[in-house]
C-alpha positions in Angstrom: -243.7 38.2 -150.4 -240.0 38.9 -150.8 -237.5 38.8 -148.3 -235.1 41.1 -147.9 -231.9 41.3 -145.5 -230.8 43.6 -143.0 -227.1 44.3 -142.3 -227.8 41.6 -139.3 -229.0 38.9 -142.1 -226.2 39.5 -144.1 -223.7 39.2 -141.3 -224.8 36.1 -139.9 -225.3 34.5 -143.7 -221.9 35.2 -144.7 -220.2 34.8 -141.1 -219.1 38.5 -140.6 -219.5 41.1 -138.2 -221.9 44.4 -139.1 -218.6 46.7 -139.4 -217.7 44.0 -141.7 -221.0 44.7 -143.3 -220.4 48.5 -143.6 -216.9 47.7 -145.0 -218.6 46.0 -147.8 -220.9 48.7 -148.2 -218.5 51.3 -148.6 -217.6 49.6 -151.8 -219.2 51.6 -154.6 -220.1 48.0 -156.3 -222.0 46.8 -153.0 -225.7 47.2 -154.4 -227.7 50.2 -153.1 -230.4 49.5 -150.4 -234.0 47.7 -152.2 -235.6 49.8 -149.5 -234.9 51.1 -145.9 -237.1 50.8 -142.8 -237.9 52.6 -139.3 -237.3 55.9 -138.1 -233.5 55.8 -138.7 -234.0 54.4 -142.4 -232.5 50.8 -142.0 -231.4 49.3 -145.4 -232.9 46.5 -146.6 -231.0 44.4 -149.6 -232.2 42.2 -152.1 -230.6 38.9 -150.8 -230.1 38.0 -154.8 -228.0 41.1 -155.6 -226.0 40.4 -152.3 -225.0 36.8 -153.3 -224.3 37.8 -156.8 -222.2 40.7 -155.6 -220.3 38.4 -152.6 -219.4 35.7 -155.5 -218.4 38.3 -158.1 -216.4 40.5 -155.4 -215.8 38.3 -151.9 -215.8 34.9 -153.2 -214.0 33.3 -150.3 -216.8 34.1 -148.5 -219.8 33.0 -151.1 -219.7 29.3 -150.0 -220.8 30.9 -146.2 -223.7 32.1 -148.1 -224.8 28.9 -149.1 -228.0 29.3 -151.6 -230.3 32.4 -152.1 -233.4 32.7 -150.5 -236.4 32.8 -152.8 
């Protein structure tokens, strides 16, 4: 089974807060949603896109990361 992260998994892995989240969302470079969940449509990220897009846009904040999740 894959994992996928919320806004909340993504905040905590790279140290930010969920606005900081949606900031980095708003860039059209962030990668779109791998699926969304509940009523209100929650995205879900692959955590492999994320990384990839953190090191190639936000490195200072790739070593928070740490490795991907397989």
């Amino acid at each position: 089974m894959t994992h996928l992260d919320s806004q909340s998994d993504i905040a905590r892995r790279y140290s930010l807060t969920i606005p900081g989240v949606i900031r980095w969302r708003k860039d059209g470079s962030f990668p779109a949603p791998f699926a969304t969940y509940g009523a209100s449509k929650r995205p879900l990220y692959d955590p492999a896109a994320v990384d990839a897009w953190v090191r190639s846009h936000r490195p200072e904040y790739a070593q928070a990361g740490g490795e991907v999740r397989a």
